[in-house]
C-alpha positions, 0 to 999 in steps of 0.5 A: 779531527771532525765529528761524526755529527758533521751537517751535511747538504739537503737531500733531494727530499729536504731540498723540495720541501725546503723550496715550498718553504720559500714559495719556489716551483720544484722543476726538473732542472732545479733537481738536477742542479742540485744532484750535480751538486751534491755529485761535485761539492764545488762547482761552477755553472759551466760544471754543473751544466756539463755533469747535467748534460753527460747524465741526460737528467734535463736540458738546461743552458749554463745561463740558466744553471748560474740563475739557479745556483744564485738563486739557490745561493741567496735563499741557503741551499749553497753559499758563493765561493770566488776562485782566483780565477775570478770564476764563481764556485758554489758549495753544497756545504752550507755548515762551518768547514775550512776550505783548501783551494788549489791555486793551479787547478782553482778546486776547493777540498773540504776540510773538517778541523773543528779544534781550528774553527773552535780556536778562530770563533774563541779569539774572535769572541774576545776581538773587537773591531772598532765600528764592525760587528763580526757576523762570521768567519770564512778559511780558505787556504790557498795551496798548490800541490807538492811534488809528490801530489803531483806525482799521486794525482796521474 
């Protein structure tokens, strides 16, 4: 469904230069920020902090994890995801993919269909919205499991 051409998240190595790129200090907790992350996919901060601890990579307090995955947000390292919850997740893919976000547990899967999101941006091209600009598009489909995915999850 997707091709083998698929972008995929900053290296460790791409994620430094691209913080010199934006002026911003490569320091230990923003490398093991960015390992979680790239271990996770989505995360919250009180998730990246506890996978930060349990490696022992650095010391860092979820206050700070949150300021560097904004931080991080805001210059394209990861893009915001909002759950139901009301808690914010990151996402370490920044490319164009649909996400399936599981409404119990409030976890986002990846989901790679580039004959949908090629259907979506055509339509799009072709719909006008009266005084908007369509600057993107964003899926997310809202599920729970089935009966036997809840039997396969234990």
């Amino acid at each position: 469904m997707h091709s083998d051409n698929t972008p995929k998240p900053l290296s460790i190595e791409e994620l430094k230069t691209f913080l010199k790129r934006h002026s911003m200090k490569i320091t230990p907790q923003r490398v093991a920020v960015h390992n979680a992350m790239l271990a996770l996919g989505h995360a919250s901060a009180d998730m990246v902090a506890e996978h930060i601890t349990n490696e022992g990579t650095a010391k860092v307090t979820v206050a700070s994890v949150y300021n560097i995955l904004t931080t991080m947000a805001d210059i394209g390292v990861y893009r915001h995801r909002m759950s139901a919850n009301c808690k914010m997740y990151f996402d370490v893919n920044t490319f164009m993919h649909i996400h399936l976000y599981d409404t119990v547990s409030n976890t986002f899967r990846d989901i790679f269909d580039d004959e949908l999101i090629e259907t979506v941006t055509e339509k799009l091209r072709r719909r006008k919205f009266k005084g908007y600009n369509v600057e993107g598009f964003d899926i997310q489909i809202l599920c729970h499991p089935s009966r036997r995915g809840r039997k396969q999850q234990y």
